[in-house]
C-alpha positions as CSV (number, residue, x, y, z in Angstrom):
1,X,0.2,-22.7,36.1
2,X,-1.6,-25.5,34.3
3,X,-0.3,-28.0,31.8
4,X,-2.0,-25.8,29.3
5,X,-0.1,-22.2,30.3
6,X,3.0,-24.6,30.6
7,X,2.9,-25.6,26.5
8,X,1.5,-22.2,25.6
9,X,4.6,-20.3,27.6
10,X,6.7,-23.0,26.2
11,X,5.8,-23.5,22.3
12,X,4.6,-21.5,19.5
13,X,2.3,-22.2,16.9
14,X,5.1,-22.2,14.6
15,X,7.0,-23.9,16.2
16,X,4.6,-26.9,16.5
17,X,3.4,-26.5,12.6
18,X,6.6,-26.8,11.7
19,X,7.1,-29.8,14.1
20,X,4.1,-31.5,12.6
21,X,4.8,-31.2,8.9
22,X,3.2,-28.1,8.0
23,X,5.6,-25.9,5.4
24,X,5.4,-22.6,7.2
25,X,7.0,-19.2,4.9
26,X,8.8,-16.5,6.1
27,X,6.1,-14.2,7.1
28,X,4.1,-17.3,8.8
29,X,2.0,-18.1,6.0
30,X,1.4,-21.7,5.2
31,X,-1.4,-23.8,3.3
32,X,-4.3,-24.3,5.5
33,X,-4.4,-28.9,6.8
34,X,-8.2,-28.1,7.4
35,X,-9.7,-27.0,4.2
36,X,-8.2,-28.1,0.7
37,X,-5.7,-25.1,0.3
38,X,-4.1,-24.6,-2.6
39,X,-2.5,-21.3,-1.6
40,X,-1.5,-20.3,1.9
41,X,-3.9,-18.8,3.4
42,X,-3.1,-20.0,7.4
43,X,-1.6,-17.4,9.4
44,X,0.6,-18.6,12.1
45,X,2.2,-16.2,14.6
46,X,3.8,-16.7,18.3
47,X,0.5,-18.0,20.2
48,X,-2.2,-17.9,17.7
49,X,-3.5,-18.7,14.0
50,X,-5.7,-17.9,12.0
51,X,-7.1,-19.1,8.8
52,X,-8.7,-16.6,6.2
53,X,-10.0,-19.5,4.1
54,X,-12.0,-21.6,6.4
55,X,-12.0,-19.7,9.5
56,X,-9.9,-22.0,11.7
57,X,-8.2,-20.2,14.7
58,X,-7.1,-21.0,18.4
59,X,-3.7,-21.3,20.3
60,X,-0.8,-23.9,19.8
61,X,-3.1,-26.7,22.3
62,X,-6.1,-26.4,19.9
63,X,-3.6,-26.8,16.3
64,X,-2.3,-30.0,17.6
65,X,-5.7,-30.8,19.3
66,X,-7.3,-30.3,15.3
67,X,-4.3,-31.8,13.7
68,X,-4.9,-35.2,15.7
69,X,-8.5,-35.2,16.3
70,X,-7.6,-35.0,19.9
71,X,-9.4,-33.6,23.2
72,X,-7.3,-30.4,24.4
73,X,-5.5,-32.1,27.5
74,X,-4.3,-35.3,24.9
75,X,-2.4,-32.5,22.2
76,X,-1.0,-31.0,25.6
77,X,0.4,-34.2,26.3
78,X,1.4,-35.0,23.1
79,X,3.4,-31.5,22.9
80,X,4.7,-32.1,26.3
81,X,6.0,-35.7,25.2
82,X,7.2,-34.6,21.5
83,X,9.2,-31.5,22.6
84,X,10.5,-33.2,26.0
85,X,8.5,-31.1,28.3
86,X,8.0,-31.6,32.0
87,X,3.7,-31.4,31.9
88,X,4.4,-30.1,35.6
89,X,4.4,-26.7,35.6
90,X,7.6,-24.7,36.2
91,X,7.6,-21.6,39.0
92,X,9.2,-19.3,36.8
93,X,7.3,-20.0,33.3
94,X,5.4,-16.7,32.6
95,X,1.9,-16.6,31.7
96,X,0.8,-15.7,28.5
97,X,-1.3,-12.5,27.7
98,X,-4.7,-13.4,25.5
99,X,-4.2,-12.0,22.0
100,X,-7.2,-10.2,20.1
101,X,-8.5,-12.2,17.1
102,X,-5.9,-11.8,14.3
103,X,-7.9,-11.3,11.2
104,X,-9.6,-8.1,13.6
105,X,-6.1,-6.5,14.2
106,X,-5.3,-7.8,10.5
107,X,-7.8,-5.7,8.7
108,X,-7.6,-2.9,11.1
109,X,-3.3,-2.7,10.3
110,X,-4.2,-2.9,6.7
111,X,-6.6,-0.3,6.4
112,X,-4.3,2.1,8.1
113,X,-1.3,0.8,6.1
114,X,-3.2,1.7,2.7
115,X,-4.8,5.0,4.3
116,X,-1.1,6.2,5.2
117,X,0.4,5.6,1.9
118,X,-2.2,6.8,-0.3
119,X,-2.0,10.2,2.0
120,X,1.7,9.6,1.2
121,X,1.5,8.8,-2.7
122,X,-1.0,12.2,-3.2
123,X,1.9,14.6,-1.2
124,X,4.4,13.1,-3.4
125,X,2.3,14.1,-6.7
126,X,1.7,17.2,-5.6
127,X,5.3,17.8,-4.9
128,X,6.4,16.1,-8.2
129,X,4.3,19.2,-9.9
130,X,4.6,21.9,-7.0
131,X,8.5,21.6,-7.0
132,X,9.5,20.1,-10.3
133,X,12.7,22.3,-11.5
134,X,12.2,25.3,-14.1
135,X,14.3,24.1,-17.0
136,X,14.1,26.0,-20.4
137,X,12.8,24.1,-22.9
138,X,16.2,24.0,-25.4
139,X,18.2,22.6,-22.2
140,X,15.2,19.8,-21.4
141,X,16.7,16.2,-21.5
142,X,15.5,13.6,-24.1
143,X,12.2,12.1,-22.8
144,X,13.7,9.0,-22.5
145,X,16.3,10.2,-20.2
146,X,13.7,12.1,-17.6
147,X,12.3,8.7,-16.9
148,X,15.3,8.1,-14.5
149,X,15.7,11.6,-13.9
150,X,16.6,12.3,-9.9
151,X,15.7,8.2,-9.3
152,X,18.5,7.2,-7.2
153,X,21.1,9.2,-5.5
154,X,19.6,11.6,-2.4
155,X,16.2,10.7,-0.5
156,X,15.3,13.0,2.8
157,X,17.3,11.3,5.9
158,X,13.8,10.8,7.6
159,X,12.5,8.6,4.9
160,X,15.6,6.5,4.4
161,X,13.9,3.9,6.7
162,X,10.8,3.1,4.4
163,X,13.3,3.8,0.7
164,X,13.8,1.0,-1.2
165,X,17.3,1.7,-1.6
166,X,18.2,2.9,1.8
167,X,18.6,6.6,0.9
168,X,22.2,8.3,0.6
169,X,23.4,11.7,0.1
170,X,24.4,12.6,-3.5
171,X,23.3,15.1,-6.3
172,X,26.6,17.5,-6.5
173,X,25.6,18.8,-9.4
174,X,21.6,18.9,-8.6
175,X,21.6,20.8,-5.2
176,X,19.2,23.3,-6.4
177,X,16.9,20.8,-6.7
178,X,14.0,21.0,-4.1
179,X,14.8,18.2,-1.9
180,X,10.8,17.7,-2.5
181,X,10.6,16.7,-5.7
182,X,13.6,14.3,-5.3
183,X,11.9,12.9,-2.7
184,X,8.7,12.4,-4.9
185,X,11.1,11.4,-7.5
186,X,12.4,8.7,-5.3
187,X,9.7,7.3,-3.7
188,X,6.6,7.8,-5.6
189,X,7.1,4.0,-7.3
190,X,8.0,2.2,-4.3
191,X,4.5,3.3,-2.6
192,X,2.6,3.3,-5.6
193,X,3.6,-0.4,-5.8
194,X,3.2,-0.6,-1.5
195,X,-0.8,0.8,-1.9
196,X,-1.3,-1.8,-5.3
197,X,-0.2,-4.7,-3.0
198,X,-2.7,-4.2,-0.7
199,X,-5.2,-3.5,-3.4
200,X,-4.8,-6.4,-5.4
201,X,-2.2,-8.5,-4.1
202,X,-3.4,-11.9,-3.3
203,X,-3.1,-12.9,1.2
204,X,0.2,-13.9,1.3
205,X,1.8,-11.1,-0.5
206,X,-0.8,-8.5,1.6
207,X,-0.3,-9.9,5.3
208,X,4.0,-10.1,4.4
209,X,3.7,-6.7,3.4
210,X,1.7,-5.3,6.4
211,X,4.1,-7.3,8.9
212,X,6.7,-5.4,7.5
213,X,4.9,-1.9,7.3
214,X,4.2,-2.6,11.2
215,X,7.3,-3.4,11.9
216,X,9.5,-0.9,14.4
217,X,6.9,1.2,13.8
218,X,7.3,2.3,10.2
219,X,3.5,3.1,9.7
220,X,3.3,5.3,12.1
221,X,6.7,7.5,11.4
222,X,5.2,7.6,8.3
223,X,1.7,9.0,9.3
224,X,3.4,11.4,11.7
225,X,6.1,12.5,9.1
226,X,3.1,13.4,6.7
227,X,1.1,15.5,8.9
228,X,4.0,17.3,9.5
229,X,5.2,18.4,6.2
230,X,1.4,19.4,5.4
231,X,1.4,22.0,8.5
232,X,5.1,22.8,7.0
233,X,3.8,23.8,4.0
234,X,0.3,25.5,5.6
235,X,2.8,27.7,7.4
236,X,4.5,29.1,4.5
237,X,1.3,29.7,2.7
238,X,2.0,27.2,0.2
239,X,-1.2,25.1,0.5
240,X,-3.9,24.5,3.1
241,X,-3.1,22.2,6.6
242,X,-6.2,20.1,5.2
243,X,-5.2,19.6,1.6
């Protein structure tokens, strides 16, 4: 390995903007040192960052290189000096795997996160109407008490992971309530505010909120849960597959 695979194996870009002064968030976010910045728009992850302001981007060697207006083998020295690194490389230091251009992967995570729960927000209207209990109208609450109606004690099992509140069982005196329109009950909120983050949130909250879409594979539980309550629903003749 090189001096260069030895800092990059060694250090992230976090790690070293951190290091250096830079005020980094908790989803990697932190104003940009290149451009004047006012709000963060520098993405920093394990072994690359990204700027959606001015377009800056490269590994931990070209950060320190741009912060110091130094030549690529000076900010490897300088990283190997400021966090006490032996510039020889060690036998056992594993190489590091190129990474595609974030904002690419960025936008592409995005526009599957919004696709998903816009799917997910039209199913849950539909079930809000299609399963909404048959109450006569002299037994019907106040309007202002339907508001919180079935809000917050049973969500389906499966979806407990992307609930707000976790899900729990519940409803003792409800369980002739279609689990459905709990669900859409529940839920509908939470991703109505999920899909108006991406829509008009500004960076920071947007790329936080994809991160944590991402994340153990929530996104795609989600998109696989979906397609399989439509074909549960095709089956019993209740709607079509494609709707």
């Amino acid at each position: 390995m090189t001096i260069y695979e030895t800092i990059k194996a060694a250090i992230s870009v976090k790690q070293a903007a951190e290091h250096y002064g830079l005020k980094v968030s908790h989803n990697g976010m932190a104003c940009c040192p290149f451009h004047n910045d006012r709000h963060p728009s520098l993405k920093l992850n394990e072994d690359y960052f990204f700027c959606f302001g001015c377009g800056a981007k490269g590994d931990v060697i070209d950060l320190v290189a741009r912060l110091f207006d130094l030549s690529s083998y000076e900010a490897a020295q300088k990283l190997a000096a400021d966090f006490g690194l032996d510039p020889k490389p060690p036998t056992a230091a594993a190489m590091v795997k190129p990474k595609r251009p974030y904002i690419r992967q960025f936008r592409e995570d995005e526009m599957l996160c919004f696709r998903v729960l816009t799917d997910y927000l039209h199913l849950l209207e539909d079930w809000k109407v299609r399963y909404a209990p048959k109450i006569p109208d002299n037994l019907r609450a106040p309007a202002e008490t339907q508001q919180s109606g079935f809000g917050g004690k049973r969500t389906s099992s499966e979806m407990s992971k992307l609930s707000p509140q976790g899900g729990s069982e519940g409803y003792g005196a409800c369980e002739d309530v279609d689990d459905r329109f709990v669900e859409a009950c529940q839920m509908h909120c939470y991703i109505e505010y999920m899909a108006d983050v991406l829509t008009v949130g500004d960076l920071e909250e947007r790329v936080a909120l994809v991160d944590k879409l991402m994340q153990d594979g929530k996104i795609a539980f989600l998109q696989e849960y979906i397609t399989r309550k439509k074909k549960e629903v095709a089956h019993h003749g209740e709607e079509p597959e494609n709707a």
